[in-house]
C-alpha positions in Angstrom: 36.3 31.2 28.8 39.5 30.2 26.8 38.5 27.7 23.4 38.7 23.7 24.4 42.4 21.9 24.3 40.3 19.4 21.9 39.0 20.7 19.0 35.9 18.2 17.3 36.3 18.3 13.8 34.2 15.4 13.0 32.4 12.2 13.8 33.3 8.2 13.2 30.5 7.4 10.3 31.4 3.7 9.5 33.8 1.2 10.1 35.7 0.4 6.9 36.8 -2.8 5.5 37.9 -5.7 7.5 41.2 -4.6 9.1 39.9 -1.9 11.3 39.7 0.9 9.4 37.3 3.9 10.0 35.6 6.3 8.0 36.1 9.7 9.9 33.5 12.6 8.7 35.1 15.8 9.3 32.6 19.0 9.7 34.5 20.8 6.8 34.6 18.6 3.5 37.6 20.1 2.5 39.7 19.9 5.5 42.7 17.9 5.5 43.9 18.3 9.1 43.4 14.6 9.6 45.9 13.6 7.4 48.2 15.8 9.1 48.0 14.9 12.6 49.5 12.2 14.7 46.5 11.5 17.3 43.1 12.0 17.8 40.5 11.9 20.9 37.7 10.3 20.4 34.1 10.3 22.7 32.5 7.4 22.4 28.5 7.3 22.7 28.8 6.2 25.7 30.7 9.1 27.3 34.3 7.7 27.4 37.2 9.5 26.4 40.2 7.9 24.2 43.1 9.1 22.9 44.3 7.3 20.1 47.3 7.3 18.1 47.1 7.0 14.4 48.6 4.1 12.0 47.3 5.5 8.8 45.1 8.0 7.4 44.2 8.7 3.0 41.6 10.5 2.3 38.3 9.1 0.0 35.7 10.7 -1.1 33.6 11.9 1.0 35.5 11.1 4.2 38.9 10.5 5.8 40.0 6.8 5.9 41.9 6.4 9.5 43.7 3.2 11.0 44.3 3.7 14.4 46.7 1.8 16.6 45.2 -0.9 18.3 42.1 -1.4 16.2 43.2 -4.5 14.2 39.9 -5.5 13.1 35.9 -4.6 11.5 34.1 -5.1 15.3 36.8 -2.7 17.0 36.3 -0.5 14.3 32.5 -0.6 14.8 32.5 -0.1 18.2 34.0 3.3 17.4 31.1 4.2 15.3 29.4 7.3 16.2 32.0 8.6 18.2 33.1 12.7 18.3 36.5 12.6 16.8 39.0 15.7 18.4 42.7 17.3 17.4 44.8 18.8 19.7 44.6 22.6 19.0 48.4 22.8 19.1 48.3 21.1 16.2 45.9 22.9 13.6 47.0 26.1 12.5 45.8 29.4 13.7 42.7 30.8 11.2 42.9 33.8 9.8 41.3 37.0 11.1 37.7 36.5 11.1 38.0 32.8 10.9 36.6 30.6 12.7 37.1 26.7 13.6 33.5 25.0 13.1 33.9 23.0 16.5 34.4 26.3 18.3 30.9 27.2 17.2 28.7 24.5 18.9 27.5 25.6 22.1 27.6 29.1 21.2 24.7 30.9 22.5 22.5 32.7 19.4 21.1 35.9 20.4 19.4 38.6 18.1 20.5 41.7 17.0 18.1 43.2 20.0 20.0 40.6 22.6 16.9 37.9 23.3 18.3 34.7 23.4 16.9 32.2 20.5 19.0 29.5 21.4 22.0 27.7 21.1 24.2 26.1 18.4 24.1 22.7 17.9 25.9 21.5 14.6 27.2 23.0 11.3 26.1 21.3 8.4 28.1 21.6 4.9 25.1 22.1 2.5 26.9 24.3 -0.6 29.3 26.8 -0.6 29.0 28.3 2.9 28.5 26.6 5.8 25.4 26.8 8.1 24.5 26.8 11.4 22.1 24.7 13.3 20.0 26.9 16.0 17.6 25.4 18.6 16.2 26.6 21.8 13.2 27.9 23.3 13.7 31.3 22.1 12.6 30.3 18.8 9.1 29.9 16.7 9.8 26.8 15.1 12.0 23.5 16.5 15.5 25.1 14.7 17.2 27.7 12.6 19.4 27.4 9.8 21.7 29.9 9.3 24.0 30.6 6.7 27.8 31.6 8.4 28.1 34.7 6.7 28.5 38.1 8.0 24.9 39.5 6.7 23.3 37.1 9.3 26.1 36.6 11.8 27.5 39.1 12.1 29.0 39.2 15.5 31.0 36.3 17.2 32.5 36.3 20.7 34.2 33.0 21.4 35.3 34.5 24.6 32.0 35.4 25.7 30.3 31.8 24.1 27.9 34.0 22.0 26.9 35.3 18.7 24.5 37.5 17.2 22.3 36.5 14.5 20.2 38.1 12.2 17.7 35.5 10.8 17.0 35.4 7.2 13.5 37.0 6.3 11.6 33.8 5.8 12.4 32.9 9.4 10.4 36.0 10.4 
């Protein structure tokens, strides 16, 4: 399975001022592909796809302030609250070997190093200096698993195959 043409690099947190502004929470707090980029699709809560061209974007501090064309004021803006916010893959650049975007991860199947399945990933949160991933499913002993995105306890991902290994850390156990 190739990776999605639409790559979800954050969520709509709040509706910003009075002129349609929205603050746009990317997954990586130091990311600044949304100042770079010319459009964005958005999935609303309710399903529905957009794509939506962008007027302005600055960054603040601990989001990405974006006016997008056609939202002129606060209750547009609101309405868009929530929503997944996507970049066309075309226009990120490639990561580096052994890189990975954090949108690609979600959905990834978690396995252990033995191949039972624990679950699947859900989110990445940005917690400190690496980030972790958020692991639920039926395969586990408590409702999720945080693990931290480093090589000692992932340390095997197939985006191909929609999988990765994980070894959990020892208080998990």
């Amino acid at each position: 399975m190739s990776p999605a043409e639409w790559l979800q690099v954050g969520y709509v947190a709040r509706a910003h001022g009075l002129r349609g502004e929205v603050g746009v929470k990317p997954f990586d707090p130091d990311s600044q592909v949304l100042l770079d980029v010319g459009r964005l699709q958005l999935e609303l809560k309710s399903g529905q796809t957009c794509l939506m061209s962008i007027r302005s974007a600055r960054p603040a501090v601990r989001e990405i302030l974006i006016h997008l064309q056609g939202i002129s004021d606060r209750t547009a803006a609101e309405a868009l609250v929530g929503a997944a916010v996507r970049v066309h893959r075309e226009e990120l650049p490639a990561p580096e070997e052994g890189e990975y975007f954090q949108g690609d991860l979600v959905g990834l199947e978690a396995f252990d190093a033995q191949g039972v399945k624990l679950g699947e990933v859900v989110e990445v949160w940005e917690t400190g200096p690496v980030p972790n991933l958020v692991i639920r499913g039926p395969g586990l002993a408590m409702p999720e698993l945080v693990v931290p995105f480093v090589e000692e306890f992932v340390p095997k991902v197939d985006l191909e195959r929609r999988r990765l290994t994980v070894n959990p850390p020892e208080y998990w156990e």
